[in-house]
C-alpha positions, 0 to 999 in steps of 0.5 A: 427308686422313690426316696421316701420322706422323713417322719416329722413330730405330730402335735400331741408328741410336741406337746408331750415332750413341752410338759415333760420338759416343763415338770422337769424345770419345775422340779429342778428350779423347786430344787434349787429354791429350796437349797438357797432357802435352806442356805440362807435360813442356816446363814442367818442362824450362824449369824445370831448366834455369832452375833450373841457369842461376840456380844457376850465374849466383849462384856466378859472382856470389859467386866473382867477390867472393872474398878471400883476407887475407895469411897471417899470420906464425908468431908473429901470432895470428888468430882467423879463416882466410881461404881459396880451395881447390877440387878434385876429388872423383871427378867433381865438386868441392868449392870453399872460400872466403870473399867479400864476398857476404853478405846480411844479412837481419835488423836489428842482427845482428853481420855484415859482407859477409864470409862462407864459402862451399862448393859440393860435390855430395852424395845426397839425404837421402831419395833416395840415388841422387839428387845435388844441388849444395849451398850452404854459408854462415857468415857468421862467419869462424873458425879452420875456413873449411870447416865450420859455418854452414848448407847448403842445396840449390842445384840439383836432380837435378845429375851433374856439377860441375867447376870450372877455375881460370885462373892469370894466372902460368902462363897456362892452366887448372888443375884445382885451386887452394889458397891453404892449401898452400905447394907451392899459389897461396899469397897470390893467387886465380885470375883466373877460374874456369869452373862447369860443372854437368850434370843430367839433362833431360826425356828422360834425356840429361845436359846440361852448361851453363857460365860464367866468373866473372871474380875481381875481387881477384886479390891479398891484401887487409890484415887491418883486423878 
């Protein structure tokens, strides 16, 4: 008997099964893209949004140790000011003040717990139209509880900030509060204070998250330094 010879694949097969096989890698790889994109869109959501919560939950944390010392009279002399003032700038704010919420990260440096402290939106220093909350600190209280120390960001890509204080006196909110003016809350600190900050998330909607910082020292405390 005459063995007969095996069939081989024709051209045209080989081709049909090459673009079958090349639709299917198409198909998986779109896939595969598609989730990691997705997985990485909902990363960097999580991850602004978180950004805000830490950045809100740390100003309710510094503003609930805020202290104010008594105004001193016209013939005392001081060498430091004390302060709470916030107020709006367009449509965000700026918040002033000094607390009890300095950490000191070296040995044997010359500071206390007491510092000043600023919250204000301002522009990227690279991306103009891009704002950010930044963070001012002093750890040495002066004359100018508004300037010096060192600034650093403390959210990201922000669009809004606004802050509302509650006055225990009054009963309600107000939208402002400086203990530096004798027309404002001299001698005393807001019982509360409401941290509203919106950002931009991952589809370009703005998003607001807020909180309440409960302040524990409402009234002066004595001038011991």
């Amino acid at each position: 008997m005459r063995r007969g010879r095996g069939r081989g694949f024709t051209l045209i097969e080989v081709l049909v099964a090459l673009t079958i096989i090349s639709l299917l890698t198409t198909m998986l790889w779109g896939f595969f893209s598609q989730t990691m994109g997705t997985k990485t869109h909902v990363e960097a959501a999580h991850d602004r949004y978180q950004a805000v919560r830490v950045a809100l939950n740390r100003m309710a944390r510094e503003i609930a140790m805020a202290f104010i010392v008594k105004a001193a009279p016209p013939t005392e002399v001081r060498t430091f000011d004390t302060i709470f003032r916030g107020w709006p700038e367009g449509r965000t704010y700026r918040l002033d003040f000094t607390a009890f919420a300095h950490v000191r990260l070296h040995k044997d440096v010359h500071e206390s717990d007491q510092c000043e402290i600023s919250y204000f939106v301002g522009p990227d220093p690279d991306l103009p139209y891009v704002t950010h909350l930044f963070r001012r600190e002093d750890p040495d209280l002066d004359l100018d509880p508004e300037r010096g120390g060192t600034v650093q960001v403390l959210a990201e890509y922000v669009t809004g900030f606004k802050l509302l204080f509650y006055d225990p006196q009054d009963e309600e909110w107000r939208e402002d509060w400086d203990t530096t003016e004798a027309i404002g809350q001299v001698d005393r600190l807001p019982r509360a204070v409401r941290i509203e900050l919106s950002f931009l998330d991952e589809r370009g909607v703005e998003v607001t998250l807020s909180t309440i910082a409960r302040v524990h020292l409402e009234k002066t405390v004595c001038d011991e330094r």
